[in-house]
N, C-alpha and C positions, 0 to 999 in steps of 0.2 A: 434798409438798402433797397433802391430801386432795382427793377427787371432787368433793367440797360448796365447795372451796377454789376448783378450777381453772374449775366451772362459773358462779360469782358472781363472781371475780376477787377476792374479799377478803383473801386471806391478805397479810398487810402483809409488806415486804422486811424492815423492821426495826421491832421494838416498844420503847417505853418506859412507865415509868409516869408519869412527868410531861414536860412539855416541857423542864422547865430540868436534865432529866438530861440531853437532848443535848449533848456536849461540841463544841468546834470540831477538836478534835485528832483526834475521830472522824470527823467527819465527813471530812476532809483524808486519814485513812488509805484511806478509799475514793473519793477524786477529787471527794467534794460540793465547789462550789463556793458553790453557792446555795440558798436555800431558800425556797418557795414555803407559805406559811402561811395557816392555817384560822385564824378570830378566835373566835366562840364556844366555850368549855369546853377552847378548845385554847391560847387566850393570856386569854384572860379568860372571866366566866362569862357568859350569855345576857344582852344586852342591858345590858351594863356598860362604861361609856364608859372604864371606869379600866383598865389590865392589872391582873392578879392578881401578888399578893405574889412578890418575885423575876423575874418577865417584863423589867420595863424593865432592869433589870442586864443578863439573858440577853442581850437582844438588844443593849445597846450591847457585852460582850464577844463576840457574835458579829459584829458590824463592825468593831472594831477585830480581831480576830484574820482579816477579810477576807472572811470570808463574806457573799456579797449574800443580802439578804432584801424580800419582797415581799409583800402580803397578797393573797390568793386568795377569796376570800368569794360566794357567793349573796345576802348580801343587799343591799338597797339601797345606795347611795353616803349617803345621810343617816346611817345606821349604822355604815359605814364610814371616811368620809373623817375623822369627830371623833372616831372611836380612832386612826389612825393617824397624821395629820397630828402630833402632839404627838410621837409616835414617831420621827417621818422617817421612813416609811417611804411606799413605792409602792405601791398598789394595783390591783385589775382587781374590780370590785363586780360585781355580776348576772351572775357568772361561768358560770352553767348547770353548774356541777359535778351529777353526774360530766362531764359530758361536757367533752371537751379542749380546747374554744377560749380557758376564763379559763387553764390552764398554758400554752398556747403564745402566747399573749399577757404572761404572765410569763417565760415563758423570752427572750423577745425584747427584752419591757424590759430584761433581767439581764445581755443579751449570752452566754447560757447554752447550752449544749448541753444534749441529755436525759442525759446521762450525767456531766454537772456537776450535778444537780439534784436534788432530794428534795423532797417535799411531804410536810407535818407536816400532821396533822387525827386528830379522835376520832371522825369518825365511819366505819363500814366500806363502807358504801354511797353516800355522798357523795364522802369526800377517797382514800380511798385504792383504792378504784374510779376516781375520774377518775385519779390518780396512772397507774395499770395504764393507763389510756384509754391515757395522752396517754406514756406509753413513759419515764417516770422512776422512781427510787427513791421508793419509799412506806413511810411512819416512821407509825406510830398509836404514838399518846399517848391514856390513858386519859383520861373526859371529866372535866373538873375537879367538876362536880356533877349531880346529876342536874337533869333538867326539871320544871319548874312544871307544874300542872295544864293551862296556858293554852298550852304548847307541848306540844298531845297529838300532832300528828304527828308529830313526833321523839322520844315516848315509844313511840310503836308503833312506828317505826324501831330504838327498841334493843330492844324486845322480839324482831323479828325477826333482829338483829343476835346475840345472844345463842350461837348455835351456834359463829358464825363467829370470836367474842374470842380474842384469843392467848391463848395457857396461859402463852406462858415472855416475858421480858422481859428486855433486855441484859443488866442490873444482876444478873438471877439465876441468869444463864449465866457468871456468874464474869468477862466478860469487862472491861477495861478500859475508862475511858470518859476 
């Protein structure tokens, strides 16, 4: 882990480039039980009430193959509640990410230890900072697209983000997924 790494806590546990690369059989090799998930650009794009192509499969074969899942999100419950409810899925909205109160509030919903756990998100300063917070695996998935004009603060977010992006990603370390 680089100096730039240890000082910011960004370097992710594990990278992907999409989310629907996570497999369940992966996850399982390292004890994830559950997972705690970021909604914009990481299951759908900014302000899309639909999941993106492939998401609703991912997530029903990660129920059935038993991994719990929960959505972790900053933003409002209006935002929230009418992506996920279609899903079944659980949420914790105005979570304060980074900071750790929305994962240990998902962890408790999940019946979860931190070491049954993983949080998925794209962004390095929001999800996988609080991930490092709150003492679980932290999985960045590249953001599905970039931001509109009108989400300039999380344009400035990836421009500072920028140093910190992973180089390498499961898929291109050979390893199985």
């Amino acid at each position: 882990m680089s100096f730039r790494h240890k000082i910011t806590k960004t370097d992710p546990d594990l990278s992907f480039r999409k989310t629907v690369d996570i497999k369940p059989e992966f996850l399982k090799k390292l004890g994830i039980k559950g997972l705690i998930l970021d909604v914009d650009n990481t299951l759908t794009t900014h302000d899309n009430p639909v999941p993106a192509e492939g998401i609703a499969e991912w997530l029903e074969n990660m129920k059935k193959s038993g991994i719990k899942l929960i959505i972790v999100s900053n933003n409002h419950p209006e935002r929230v509640k009418p992506f996920a409810d279609p899903l079944g899925l659980d949420y914790v909205s105005d979570s304060g990410k980074p900071l750790k109160k929305g994962y240990i509030e998902a962890m408790k919903r999940m019946g979860l230890t931190k070491k049954e756990t993983a949080a998925v998100g794209d962004q390095l300063f929001t999800d996988i900072w609080g991930a490092k917070n709150a003492g679980i695996t932290s999985i960045f998935v590249q953001p599905m697209e970039l931001e509109g004009r009108h989400k300039r603060f999380i344009r400035f977010k990836r421009v500072l983000e920028k140093p910190f992006l992973p180089e390498k990603f499961i898929e291109d370390k050979g390893e199985v997924l």
